[in-house]
mmCIF file as gemmi writes it, N, C-alpha and C atoms, coordinates in Angstrom:
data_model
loop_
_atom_site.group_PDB
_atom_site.id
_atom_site.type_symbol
_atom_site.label_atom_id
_atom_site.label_alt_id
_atom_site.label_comp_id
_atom_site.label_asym_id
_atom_site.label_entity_id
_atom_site.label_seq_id
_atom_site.pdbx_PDB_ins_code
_atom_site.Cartn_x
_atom_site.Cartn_y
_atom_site.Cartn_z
_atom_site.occupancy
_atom_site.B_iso_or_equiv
_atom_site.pdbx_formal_charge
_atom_site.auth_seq_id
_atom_site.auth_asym_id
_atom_site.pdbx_PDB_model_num
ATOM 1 N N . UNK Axp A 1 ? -3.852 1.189 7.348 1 0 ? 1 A 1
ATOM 2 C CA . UNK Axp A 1 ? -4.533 0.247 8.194 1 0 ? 1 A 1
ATOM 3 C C . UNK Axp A 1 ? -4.68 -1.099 7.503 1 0 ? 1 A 1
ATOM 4 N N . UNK Axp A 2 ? -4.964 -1.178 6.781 1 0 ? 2 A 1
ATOM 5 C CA . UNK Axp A 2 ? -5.239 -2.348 5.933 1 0 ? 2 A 1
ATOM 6 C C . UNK Axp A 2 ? -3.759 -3.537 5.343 1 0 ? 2 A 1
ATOM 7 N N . UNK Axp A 3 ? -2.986 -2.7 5.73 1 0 ? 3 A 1
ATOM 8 C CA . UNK Axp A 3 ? -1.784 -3.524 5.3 1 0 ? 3 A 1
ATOM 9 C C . UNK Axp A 3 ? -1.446 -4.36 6.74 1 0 ? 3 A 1
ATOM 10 N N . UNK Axp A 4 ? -1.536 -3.638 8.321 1 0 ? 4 A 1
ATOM 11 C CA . UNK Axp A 4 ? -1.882 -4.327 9.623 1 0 ? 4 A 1
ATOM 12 C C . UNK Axp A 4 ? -2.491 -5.573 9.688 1 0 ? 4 A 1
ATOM 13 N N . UNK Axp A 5 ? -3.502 -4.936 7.878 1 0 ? 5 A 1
ATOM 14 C CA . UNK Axp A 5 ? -4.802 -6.327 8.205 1 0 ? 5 A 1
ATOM 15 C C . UNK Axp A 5 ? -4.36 -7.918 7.931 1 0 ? 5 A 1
ATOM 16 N N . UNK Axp A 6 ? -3.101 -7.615 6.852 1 0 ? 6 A 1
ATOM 17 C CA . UNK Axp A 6 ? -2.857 -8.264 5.985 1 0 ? 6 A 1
ATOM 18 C C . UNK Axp A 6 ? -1.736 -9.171 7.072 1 0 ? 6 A 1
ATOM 19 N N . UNK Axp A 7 ? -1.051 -8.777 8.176 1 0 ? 7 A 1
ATOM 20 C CA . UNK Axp A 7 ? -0.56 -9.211 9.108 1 0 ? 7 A 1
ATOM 21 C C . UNK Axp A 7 ? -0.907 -9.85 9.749 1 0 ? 7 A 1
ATOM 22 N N . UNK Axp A 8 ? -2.158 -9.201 10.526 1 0 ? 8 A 1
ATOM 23 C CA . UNK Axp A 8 ? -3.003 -10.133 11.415 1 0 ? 8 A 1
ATOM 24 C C . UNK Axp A 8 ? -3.379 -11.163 10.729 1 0 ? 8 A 1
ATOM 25 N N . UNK Axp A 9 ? -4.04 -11.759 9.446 1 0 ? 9 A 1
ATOM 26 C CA . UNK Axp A 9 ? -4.476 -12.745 8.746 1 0 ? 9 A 1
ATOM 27 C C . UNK Axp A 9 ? -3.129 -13.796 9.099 1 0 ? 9 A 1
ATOM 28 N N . UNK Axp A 10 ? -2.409 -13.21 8.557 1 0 ? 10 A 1
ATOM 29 C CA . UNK Axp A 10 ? -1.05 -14.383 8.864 1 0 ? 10 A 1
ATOM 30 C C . UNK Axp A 10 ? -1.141 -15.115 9.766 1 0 ? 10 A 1
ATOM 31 N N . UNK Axp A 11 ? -0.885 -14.268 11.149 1 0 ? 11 A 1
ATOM 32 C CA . UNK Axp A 11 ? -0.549 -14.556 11.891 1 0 ? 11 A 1
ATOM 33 C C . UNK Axp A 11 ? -1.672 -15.619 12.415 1 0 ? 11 A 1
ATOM 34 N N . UNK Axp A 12 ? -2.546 -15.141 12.8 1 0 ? 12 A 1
ATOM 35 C CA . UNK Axp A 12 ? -4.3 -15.89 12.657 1 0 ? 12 A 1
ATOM 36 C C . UNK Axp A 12 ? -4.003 -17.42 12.416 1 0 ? 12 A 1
ATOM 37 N N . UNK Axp A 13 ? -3.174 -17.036 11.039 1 0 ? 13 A 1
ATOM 38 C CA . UNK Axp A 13 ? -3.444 -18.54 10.274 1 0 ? 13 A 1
ATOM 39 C C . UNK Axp A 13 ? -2.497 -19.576 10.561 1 0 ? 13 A 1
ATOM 40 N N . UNK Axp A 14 ? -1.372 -18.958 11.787 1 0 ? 14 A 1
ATOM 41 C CA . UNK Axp A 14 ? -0.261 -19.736 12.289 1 0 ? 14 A 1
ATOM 42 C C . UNK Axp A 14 ? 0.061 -19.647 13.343 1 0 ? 14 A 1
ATOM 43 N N . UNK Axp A 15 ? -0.777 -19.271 14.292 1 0 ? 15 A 1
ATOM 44 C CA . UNK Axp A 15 ? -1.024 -20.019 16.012 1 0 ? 15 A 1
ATOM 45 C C . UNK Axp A 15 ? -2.33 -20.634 16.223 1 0 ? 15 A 1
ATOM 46 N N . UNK Axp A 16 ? -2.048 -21.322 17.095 1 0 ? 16 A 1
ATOM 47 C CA . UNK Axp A 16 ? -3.114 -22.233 17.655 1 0 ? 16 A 1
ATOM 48 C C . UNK Axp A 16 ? -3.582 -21.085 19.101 1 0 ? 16 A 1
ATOM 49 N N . UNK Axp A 17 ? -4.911 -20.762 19.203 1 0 ? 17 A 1
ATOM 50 C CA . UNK Axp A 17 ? -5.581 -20.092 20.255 1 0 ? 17 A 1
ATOM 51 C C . UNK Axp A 17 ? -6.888 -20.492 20.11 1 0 ? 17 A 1
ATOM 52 N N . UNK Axp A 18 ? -7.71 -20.621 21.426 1 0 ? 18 A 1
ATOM 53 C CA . UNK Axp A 18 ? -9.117 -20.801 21.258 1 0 ? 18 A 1
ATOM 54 C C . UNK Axp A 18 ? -9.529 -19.435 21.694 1 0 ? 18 A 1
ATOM 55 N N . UNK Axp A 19 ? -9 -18.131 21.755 1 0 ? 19 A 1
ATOM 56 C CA . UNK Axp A 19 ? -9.362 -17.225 22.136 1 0 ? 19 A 1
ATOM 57 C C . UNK Axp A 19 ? -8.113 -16.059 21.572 1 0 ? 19 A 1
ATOM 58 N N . UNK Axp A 20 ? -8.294 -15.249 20.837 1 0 ? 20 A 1
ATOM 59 C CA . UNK Axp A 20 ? -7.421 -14.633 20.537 1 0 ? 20 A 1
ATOM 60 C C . UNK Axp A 20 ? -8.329 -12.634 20.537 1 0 ? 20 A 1
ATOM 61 N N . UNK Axp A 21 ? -7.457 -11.642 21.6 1 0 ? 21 A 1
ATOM 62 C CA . UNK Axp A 21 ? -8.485 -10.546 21.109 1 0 ? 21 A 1
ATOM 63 C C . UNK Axp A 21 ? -7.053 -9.308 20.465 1 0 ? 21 A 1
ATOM 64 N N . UNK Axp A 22 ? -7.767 -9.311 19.337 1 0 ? 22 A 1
ATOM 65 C CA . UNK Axp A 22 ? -7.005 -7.516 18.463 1 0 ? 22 A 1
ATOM 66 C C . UNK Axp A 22 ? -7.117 -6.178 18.873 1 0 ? 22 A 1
ATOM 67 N N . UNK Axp A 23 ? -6.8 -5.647 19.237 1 0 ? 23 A 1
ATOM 68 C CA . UNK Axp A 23 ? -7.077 -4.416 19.709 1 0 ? 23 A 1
ATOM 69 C C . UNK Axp A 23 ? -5.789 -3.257 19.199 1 0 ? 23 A 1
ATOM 70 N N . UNK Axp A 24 ? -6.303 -2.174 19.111 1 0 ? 24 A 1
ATOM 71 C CA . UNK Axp A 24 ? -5.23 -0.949 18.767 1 0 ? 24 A 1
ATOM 72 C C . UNK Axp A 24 ? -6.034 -0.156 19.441 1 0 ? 24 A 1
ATOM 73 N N . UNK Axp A 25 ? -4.397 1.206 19.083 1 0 ? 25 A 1
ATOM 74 C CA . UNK Axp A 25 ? -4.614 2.533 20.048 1 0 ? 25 A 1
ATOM 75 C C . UNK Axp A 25 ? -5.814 2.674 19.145 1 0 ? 25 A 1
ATOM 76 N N . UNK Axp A 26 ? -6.508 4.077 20.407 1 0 ? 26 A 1
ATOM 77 C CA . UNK Axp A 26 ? -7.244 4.883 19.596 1 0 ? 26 A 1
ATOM 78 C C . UNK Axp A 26 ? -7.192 5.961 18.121 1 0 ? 26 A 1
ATOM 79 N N . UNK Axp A 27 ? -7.632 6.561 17.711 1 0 ? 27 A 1
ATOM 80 C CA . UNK Axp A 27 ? -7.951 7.329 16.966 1 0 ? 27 A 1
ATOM 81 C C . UNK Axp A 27 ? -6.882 8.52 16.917 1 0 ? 27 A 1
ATOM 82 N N . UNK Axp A 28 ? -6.767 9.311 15.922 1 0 ? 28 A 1
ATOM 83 C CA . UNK Axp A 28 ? -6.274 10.728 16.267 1 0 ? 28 A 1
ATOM 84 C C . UNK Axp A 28 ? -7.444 12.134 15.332 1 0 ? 28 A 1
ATOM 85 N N . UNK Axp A 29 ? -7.463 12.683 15.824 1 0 ? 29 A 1
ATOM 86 C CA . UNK Axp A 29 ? -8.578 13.817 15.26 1 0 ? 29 A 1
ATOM 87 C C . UNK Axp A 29 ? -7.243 14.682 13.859 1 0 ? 29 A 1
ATOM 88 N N . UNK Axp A 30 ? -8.307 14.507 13.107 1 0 ? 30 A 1
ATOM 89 C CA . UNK Axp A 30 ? -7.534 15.268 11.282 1 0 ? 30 A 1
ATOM 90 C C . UNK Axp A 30 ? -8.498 16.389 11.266 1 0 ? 30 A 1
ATOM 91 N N . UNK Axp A 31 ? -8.887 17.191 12.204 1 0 ? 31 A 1
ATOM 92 C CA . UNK Axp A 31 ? -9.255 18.432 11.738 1 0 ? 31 A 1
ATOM 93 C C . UNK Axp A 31 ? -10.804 18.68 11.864 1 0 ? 31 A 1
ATOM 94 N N . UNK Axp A 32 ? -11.832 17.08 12.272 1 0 ? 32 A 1
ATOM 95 C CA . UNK Axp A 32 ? -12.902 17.199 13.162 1 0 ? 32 A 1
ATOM 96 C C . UNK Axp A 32 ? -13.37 18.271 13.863 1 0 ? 32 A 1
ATOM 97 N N . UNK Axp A 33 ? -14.314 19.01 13.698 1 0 ? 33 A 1
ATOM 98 C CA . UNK Axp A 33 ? -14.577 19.868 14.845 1 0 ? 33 A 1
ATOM 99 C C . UNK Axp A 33 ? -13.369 21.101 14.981 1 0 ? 33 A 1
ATOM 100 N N . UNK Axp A 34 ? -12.242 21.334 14.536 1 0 ? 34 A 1
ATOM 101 C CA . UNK Axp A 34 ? -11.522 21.955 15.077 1 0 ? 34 A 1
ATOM 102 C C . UNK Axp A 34 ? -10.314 21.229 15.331 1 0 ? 34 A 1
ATOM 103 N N . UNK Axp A 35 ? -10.165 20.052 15.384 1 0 ? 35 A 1
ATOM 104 C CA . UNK Axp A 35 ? -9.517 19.338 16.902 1 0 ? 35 A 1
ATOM 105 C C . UNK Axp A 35 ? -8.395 18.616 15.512 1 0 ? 35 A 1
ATOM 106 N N . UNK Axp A 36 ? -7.391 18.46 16.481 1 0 ? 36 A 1
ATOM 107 C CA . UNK Axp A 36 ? -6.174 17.81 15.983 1 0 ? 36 A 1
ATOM 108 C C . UNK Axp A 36 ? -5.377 17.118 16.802 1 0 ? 36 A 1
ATOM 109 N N . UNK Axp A 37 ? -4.932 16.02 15.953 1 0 ? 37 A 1
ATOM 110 C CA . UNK Axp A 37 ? -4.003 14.827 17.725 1 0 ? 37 A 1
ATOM 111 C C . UNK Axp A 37 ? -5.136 14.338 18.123 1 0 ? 37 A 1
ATOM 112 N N . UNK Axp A 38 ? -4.545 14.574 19.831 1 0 ? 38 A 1
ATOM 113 C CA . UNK Axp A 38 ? -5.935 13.697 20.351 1 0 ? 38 A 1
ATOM 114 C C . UNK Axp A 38 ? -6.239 14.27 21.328 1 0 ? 38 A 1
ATOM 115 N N . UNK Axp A 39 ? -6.495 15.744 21.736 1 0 ? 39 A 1
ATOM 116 C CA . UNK Axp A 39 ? -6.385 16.397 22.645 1 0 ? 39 A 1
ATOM 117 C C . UNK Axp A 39 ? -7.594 15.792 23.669 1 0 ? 39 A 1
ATOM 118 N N . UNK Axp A 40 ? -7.245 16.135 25.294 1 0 ? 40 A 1
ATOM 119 C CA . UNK Axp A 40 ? -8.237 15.596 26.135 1 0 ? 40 A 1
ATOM 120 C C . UNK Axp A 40 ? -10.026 16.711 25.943 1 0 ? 40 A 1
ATOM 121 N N . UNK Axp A 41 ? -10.855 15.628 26.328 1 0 ? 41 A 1
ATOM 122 C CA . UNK Axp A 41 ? -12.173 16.403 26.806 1 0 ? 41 A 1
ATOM 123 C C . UNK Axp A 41 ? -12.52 16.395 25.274 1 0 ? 41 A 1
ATOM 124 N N . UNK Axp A 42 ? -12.164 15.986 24.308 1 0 ? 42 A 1
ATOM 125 C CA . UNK Axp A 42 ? -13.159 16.242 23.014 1 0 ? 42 A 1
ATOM 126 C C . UNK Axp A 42 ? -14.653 15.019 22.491 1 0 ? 42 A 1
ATOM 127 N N . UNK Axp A 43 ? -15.483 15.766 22.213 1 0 ? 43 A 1
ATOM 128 C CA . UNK Axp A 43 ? -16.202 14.761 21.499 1 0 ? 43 A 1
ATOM 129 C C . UNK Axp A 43 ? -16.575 13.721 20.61 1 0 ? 43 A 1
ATOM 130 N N . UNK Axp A 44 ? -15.348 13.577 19.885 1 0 ? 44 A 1
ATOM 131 C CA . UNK Axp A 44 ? -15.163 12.579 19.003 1 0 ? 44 A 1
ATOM 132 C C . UNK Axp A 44 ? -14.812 11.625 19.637 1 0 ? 44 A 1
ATOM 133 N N . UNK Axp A 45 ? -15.952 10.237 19.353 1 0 ? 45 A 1
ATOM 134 C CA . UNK Axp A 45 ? -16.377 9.088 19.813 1 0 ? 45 A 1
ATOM 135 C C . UNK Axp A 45 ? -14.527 8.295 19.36 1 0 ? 45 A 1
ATOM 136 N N . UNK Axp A 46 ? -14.253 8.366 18.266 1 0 ? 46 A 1
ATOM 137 C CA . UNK Axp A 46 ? -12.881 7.579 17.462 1 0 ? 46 A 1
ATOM 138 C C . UNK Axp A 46 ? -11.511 7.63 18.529 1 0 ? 46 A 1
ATOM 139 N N . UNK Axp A 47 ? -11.865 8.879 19.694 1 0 ? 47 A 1
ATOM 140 C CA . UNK Axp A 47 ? -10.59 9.274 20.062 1 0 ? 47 A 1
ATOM 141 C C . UNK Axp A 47 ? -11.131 8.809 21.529 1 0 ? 47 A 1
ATOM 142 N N . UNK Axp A 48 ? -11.966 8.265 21.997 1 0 ? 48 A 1
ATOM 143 C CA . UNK Axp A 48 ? -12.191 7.904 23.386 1 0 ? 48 A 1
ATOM 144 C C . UNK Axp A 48 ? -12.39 6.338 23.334 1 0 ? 48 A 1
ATOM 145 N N . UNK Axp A 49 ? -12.792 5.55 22.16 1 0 ? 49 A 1
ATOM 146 C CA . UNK Axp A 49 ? -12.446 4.405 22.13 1 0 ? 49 A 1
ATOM 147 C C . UNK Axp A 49 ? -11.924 3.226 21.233 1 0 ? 49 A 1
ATOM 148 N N . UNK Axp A 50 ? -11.267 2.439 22.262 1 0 ? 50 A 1
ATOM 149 C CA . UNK Axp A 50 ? -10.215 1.63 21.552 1 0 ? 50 A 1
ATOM 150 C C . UNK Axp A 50 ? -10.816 0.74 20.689 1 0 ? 50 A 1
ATOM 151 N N . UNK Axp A 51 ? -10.551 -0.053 19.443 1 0 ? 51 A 1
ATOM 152 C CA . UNK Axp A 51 ? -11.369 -0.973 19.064 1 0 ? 51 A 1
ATOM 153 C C . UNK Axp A 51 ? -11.083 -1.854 19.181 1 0 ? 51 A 1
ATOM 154 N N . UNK Axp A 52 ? -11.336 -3.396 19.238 1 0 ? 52 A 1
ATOM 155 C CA . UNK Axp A 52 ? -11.143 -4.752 19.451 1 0 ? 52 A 1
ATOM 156 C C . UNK Axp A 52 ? -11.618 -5.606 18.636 1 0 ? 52 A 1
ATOM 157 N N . UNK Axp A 53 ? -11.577 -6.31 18.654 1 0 ? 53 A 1
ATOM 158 C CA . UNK Axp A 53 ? -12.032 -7.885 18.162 1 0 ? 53 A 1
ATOM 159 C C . UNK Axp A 53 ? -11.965 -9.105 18.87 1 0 ? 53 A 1
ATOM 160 N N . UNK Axp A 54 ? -12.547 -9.981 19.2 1 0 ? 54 A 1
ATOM 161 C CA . UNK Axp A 54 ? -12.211 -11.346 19.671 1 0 ? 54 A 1
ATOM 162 C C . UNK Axp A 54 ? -12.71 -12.338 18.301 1 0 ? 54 A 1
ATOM 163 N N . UNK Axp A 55 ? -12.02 -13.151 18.635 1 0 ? 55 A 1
ATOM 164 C CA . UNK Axp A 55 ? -11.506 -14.491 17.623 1 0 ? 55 A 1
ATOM 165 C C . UNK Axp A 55 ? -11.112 -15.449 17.998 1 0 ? 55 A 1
ATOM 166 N N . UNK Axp A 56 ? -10.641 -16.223 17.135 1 0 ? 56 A 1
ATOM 167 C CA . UNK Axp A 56 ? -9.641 -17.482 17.41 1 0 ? 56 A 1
ATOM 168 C C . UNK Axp A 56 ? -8.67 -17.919 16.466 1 0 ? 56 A 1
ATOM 169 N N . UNK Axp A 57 ? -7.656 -18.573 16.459 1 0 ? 57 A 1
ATOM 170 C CA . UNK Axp A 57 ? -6.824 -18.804 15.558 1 0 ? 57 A 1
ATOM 171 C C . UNK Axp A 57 ? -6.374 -20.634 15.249 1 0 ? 57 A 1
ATOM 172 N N . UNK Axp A 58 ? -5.851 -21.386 14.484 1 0 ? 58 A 1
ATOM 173 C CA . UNK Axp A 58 ? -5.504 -22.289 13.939 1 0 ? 58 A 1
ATOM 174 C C . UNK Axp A 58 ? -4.602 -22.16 13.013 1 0 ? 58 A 1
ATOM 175 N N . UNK Axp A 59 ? -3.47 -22.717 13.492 1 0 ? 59 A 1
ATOM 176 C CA . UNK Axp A 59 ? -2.32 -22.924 12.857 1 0 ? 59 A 1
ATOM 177 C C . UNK Axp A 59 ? -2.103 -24.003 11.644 1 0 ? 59 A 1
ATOM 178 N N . UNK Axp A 60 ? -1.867 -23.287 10.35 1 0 ? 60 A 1
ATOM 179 C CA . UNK Axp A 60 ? -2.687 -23.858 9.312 1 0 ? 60 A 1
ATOM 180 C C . UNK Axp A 60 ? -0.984 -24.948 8.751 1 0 ? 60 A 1
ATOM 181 N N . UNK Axp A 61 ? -0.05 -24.308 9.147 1 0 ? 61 A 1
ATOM 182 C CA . UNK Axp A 61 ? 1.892 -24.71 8.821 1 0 ? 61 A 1
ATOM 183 C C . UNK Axp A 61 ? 2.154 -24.616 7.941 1 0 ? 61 A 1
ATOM 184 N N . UNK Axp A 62 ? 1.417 -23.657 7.047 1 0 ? 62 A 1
ATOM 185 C CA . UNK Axp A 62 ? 1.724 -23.42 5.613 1 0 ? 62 A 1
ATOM 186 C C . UNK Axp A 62 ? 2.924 -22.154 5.731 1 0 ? 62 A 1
ATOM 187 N N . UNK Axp A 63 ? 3.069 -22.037 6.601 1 0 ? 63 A 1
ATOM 188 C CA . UNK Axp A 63 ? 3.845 -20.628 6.417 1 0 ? 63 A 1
ATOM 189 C C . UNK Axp A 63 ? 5.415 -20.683 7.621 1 0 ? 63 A 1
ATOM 190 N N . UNK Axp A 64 ? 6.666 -20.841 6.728 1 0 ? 64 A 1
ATOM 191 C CA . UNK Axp A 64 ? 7.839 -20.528 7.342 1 0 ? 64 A 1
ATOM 192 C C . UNK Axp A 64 ? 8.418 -19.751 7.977 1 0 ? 64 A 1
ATOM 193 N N . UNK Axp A 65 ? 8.26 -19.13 9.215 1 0 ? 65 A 1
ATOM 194 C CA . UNK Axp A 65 ? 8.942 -17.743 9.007 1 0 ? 65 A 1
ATOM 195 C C . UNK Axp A 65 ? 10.359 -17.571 9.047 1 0 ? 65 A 1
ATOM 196 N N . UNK Axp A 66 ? 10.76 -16.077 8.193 1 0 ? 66 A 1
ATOM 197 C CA . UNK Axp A 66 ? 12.605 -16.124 8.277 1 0 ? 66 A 1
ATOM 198 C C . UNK Axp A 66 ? 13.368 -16.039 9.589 1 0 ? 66 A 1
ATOM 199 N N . UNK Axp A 67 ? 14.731 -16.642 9.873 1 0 ? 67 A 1
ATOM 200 C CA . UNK Axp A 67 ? 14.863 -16.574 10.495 1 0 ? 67 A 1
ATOM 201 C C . UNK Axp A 67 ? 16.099 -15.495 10.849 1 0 ? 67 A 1
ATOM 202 N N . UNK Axp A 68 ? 16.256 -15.005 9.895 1 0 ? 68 A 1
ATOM 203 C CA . UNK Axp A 68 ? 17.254 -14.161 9.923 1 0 ? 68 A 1
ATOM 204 C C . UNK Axp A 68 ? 16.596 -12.542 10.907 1 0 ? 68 A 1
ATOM 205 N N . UNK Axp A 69 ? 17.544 -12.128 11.455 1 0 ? 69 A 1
ATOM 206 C CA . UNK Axp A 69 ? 17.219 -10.741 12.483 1 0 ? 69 A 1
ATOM 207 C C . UNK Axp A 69 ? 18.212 -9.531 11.987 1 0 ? 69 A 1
ATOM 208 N N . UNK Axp A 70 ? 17.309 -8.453 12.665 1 0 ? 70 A 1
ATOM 209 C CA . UNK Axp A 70 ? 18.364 -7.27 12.545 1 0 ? 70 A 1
ATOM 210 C C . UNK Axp A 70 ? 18.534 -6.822 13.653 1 0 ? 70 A 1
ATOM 211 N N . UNK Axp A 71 ? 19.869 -6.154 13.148 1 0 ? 71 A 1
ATOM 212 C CA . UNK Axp A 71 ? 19.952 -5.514 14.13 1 0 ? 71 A 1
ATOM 213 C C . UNK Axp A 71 ? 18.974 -4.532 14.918 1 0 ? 71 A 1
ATOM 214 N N . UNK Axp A 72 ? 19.04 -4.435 16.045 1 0 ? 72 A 1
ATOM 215 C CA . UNK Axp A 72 ? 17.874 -3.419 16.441 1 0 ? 72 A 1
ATOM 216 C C . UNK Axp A 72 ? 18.947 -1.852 16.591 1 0 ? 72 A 1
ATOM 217 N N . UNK Axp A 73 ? 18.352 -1.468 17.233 1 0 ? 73 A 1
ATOM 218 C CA . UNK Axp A 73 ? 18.805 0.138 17.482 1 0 ? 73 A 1
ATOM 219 C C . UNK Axp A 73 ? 19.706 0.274 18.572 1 0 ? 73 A 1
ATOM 220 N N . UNK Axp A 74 ? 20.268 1.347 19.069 1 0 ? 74 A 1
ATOM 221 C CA . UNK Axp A 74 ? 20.991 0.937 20.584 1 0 ? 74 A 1
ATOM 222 C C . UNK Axp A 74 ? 19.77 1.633 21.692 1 0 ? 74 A 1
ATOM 223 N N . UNK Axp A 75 ? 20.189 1.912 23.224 1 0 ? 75 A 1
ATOM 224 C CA . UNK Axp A 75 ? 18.964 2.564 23.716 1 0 ? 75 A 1
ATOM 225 C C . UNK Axp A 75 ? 18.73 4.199 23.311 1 0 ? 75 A 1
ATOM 226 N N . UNK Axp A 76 ? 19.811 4.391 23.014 1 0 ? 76 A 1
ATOM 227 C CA . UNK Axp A 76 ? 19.729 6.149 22.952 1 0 ? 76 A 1
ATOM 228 C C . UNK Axp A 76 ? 18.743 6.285 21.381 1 0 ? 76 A 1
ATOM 229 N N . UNK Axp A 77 ? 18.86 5.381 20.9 1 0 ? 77 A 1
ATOM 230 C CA . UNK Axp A 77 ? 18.004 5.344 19.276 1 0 ? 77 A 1
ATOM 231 C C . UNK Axp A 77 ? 16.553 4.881 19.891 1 0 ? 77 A 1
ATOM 232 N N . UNK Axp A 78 ? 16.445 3.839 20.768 1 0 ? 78 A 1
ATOM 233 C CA . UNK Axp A 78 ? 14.794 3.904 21.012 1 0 ? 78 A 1
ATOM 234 C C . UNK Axp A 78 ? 14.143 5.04 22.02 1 0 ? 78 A 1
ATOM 235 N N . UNK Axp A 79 ? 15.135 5.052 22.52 1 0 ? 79 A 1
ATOM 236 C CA . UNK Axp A 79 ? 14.297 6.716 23.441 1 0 ? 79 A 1
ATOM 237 C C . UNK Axp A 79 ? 14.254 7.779 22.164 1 0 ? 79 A 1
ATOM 238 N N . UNK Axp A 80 ? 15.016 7.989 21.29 1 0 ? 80 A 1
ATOM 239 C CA . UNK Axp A 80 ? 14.905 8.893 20.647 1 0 ? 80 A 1
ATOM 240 C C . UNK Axp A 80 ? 13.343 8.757 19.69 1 0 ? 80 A 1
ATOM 241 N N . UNK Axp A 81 ? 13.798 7.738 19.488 1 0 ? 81 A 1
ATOM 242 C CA . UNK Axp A 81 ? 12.012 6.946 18.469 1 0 ? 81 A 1
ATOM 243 C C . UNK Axp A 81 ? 11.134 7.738 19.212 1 0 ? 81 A 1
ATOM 244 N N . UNK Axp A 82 ? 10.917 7.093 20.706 1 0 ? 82 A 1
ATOM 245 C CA . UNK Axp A 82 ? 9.853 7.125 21.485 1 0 ? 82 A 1
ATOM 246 C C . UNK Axp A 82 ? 9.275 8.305 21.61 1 0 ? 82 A 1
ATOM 247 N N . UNK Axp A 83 ? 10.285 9.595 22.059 1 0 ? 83 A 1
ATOM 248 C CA . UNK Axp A 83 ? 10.322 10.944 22.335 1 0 ? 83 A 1
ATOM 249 C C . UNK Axp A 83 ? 9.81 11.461 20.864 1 0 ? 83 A 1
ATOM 250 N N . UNK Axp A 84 ? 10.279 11.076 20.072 1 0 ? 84 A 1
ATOM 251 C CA . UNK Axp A 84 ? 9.77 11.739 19.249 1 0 ? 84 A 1
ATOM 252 C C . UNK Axp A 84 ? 8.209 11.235 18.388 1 0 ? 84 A 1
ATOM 253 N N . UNK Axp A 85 ? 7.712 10.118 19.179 1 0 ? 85 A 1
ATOM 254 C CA . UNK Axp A 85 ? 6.337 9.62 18.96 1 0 ? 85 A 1
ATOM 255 C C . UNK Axp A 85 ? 5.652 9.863 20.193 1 0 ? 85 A 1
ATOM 256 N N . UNK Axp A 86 ? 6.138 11.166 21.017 1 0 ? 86 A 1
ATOM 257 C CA . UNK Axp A 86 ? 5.625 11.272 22.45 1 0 ? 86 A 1
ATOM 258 C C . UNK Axp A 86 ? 5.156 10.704 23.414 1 0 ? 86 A 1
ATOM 259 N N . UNK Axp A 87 ? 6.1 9.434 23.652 1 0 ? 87 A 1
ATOM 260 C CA . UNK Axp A 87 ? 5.981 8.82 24.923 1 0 ? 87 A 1
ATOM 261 C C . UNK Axp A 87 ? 6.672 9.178 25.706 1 0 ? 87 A 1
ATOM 262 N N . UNK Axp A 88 ? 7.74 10.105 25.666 1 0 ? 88 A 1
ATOM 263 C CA . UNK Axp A 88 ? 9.068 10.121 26.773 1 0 ? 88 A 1
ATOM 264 C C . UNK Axp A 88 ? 8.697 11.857 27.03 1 0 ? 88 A 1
């Protein structure tokens, strides 16, 4: 998590927004109660809500970004990603 953090700061520090909000998925249960993943109907508060932040940002131009790209994947490689991070 903390390396995410180290992203968001960047980024923060190189757009201009008078309103900017962070948010990620929820939680997954490590063995809480029983519970593992994120199964429905459980009591753990971590797995029913999302967290956020609101902010703002200022673009400070200290920072270049590269412009070089990669290649990405073809589609049969991102369905495969996906499926196997159980979205598909």
């Amino acid at each position: 998590m903390l390396i995410v953090l180290e992203y968001v700061d960047l980024l923060l520090e190189n757009v201009d927004a008078n309103e900017v909000l962070i948010t990620s998925d929820h939680g997954n249960a490590m063995g809480e109660y029983g519970y593992y993943g994120h199964p429905r109907w459980t009591p753990i508060k971590s797995l029913k809500e999302v967290p956020a932040v609101r902010t703002s940002a200022t673009d400070s131009g200290e920072y270049e970004p590269s412009t070089e790209r990669t290649e990405g994947g073809s589609n049969q490689d991102i369905e495969e990603r996906l499926r196997d991070l159980g979205y598909l």
